[in-house]
C-alpha positions in Angstrom: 61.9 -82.9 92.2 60.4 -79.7 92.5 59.4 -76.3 90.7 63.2 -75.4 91.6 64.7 -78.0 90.3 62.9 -77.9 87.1 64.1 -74.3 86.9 67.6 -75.5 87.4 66.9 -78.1 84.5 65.4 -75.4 82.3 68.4 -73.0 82.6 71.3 -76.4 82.4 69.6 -77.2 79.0 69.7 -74.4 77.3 73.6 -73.4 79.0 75.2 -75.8 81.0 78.5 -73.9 81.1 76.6 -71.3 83.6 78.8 -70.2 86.4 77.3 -72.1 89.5 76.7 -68.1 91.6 74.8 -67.3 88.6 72.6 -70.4 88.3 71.9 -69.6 92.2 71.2 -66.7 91.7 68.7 -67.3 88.6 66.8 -69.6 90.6 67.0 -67.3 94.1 69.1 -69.6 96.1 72.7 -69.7 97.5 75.2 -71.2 96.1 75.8 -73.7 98.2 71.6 -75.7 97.9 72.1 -74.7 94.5 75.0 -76.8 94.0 73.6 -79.8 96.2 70.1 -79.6 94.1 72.7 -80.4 90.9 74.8 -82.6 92.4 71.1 -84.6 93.8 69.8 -84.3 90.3 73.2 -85.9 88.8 73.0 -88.8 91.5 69.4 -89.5 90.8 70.1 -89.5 86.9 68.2 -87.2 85.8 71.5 -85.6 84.9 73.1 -88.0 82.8 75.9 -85.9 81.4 76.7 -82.5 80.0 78.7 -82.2 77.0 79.5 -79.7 74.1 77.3 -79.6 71.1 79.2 -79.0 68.2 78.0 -77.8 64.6 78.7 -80.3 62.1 78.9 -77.7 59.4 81.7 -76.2 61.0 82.9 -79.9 61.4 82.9 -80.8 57.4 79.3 -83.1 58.3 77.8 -81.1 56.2 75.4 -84.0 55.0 72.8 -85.5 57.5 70.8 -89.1 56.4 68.3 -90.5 58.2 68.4 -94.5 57.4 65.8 -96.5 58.1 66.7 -100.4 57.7 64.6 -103.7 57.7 66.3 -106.4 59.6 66.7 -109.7 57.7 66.4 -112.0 60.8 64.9 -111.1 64.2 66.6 -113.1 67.1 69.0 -111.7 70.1 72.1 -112.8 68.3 71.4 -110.8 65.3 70.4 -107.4 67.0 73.6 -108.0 69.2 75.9 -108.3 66.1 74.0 -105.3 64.4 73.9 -103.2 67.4 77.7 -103.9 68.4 78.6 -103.1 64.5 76.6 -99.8 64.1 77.7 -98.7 67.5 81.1 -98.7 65.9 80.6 -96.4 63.2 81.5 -93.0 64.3 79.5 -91.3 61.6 76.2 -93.1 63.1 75.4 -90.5 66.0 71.9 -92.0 66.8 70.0 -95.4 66.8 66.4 -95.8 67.4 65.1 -99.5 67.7 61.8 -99.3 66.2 58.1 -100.6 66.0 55.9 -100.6 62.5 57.2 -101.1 59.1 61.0 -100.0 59.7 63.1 -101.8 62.3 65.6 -99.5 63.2 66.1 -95.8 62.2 69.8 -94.3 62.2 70.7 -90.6 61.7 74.2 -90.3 60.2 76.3 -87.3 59.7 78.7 -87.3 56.8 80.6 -84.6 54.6 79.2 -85.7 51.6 77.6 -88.5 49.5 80.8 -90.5 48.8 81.3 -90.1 52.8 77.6 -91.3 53.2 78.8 -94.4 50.8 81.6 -95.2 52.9 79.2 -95.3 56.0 76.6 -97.6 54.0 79.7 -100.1 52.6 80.5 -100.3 56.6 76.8 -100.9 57.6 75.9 -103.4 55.3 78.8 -105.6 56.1 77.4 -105.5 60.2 74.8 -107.7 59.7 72.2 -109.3 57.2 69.6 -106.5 56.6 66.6 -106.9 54.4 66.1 -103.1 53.1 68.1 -100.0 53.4 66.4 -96.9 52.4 67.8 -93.1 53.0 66.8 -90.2 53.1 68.7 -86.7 52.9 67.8 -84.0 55.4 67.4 -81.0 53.2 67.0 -79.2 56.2 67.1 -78.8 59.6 64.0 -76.9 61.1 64.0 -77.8 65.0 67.3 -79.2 66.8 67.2 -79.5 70.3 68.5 -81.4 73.3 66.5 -79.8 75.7 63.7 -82.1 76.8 60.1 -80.9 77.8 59.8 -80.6 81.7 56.0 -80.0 81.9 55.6 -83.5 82.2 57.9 -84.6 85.3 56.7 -85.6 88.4 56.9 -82.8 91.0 57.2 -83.4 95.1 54.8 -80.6 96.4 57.3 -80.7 99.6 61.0 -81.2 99.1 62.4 -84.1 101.5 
């Protein structure tokens, strides 16, 4: 990777609906590096996948919970069954395995509380947990998908 293509990363984060002629052009190439730089960057997996971002507002998910849980037994069989379960549960959009005092930290989007106690009568049936506690986003001060580039490793020569 190089100062090009972190340009190209820069400008896919933030719109990655950009025409590829002006994404080329953004980054002063033609269209036709341009388009091999992505398509390297995809094959290489730095590119993992480009979606749409919705707003859950607009989707009735009005309500956002962080859980964090406490796993009642800690063997490959268990986080298997729990993983597989919570996986399932649409409304669970993230899943962090943790170290410290939590074991695993979920963020939820629901409509409301009765929707949030629909998601928590699901979840505690996946597997034996020890504690649940939740907390309710009030609100949302940074929300990003753009990760920080300052900190890849850069070829001073492209090859």
């Amino acid at each position: 990777m190089d100062k090009i293509d972190l340009e190209i990363l820069n400008i896919l984060q933030k719109d990655a609906s950009i025409a590829l002629a002006d994404l080329a052009q953004a980054v002063h190439l033609s269209v036709t590096p341009c388009w091999r730089r992505v398509q390297k960057l995809q094959e290489d997996g730095v590119i993992r996948q480009q979606v749409t971002l919705c707003d859950p507002v607009k989707l009735n998910l009005g309500l956002t919970v962080m859980v964090a849980l406490k796993a009642a037994q800690h063997n490959e069989k268990w986080m298997q069954r729990f993983i597989a379960g919570a996986g399932a549960i649409s409304e669970i959009v993230e899943i962090f395995r943790m170290s410290g005092e939590i074991d695993y930290l979920l963020k939820v989007h629901v409509p409301d509380m009765a929707g949030f106690d629909l998601v928590y009568k699901k979840l505690v049936k996946v597997a034996d947990l020890q504690d649940v506690s939740s907390s309710f986003v009030m609100e949302v001060i940074k929300n990003t998908t753009a990760l920080p580039l300052n900190y890849a490793v850069l070829k001073t020569a492209r090859s």
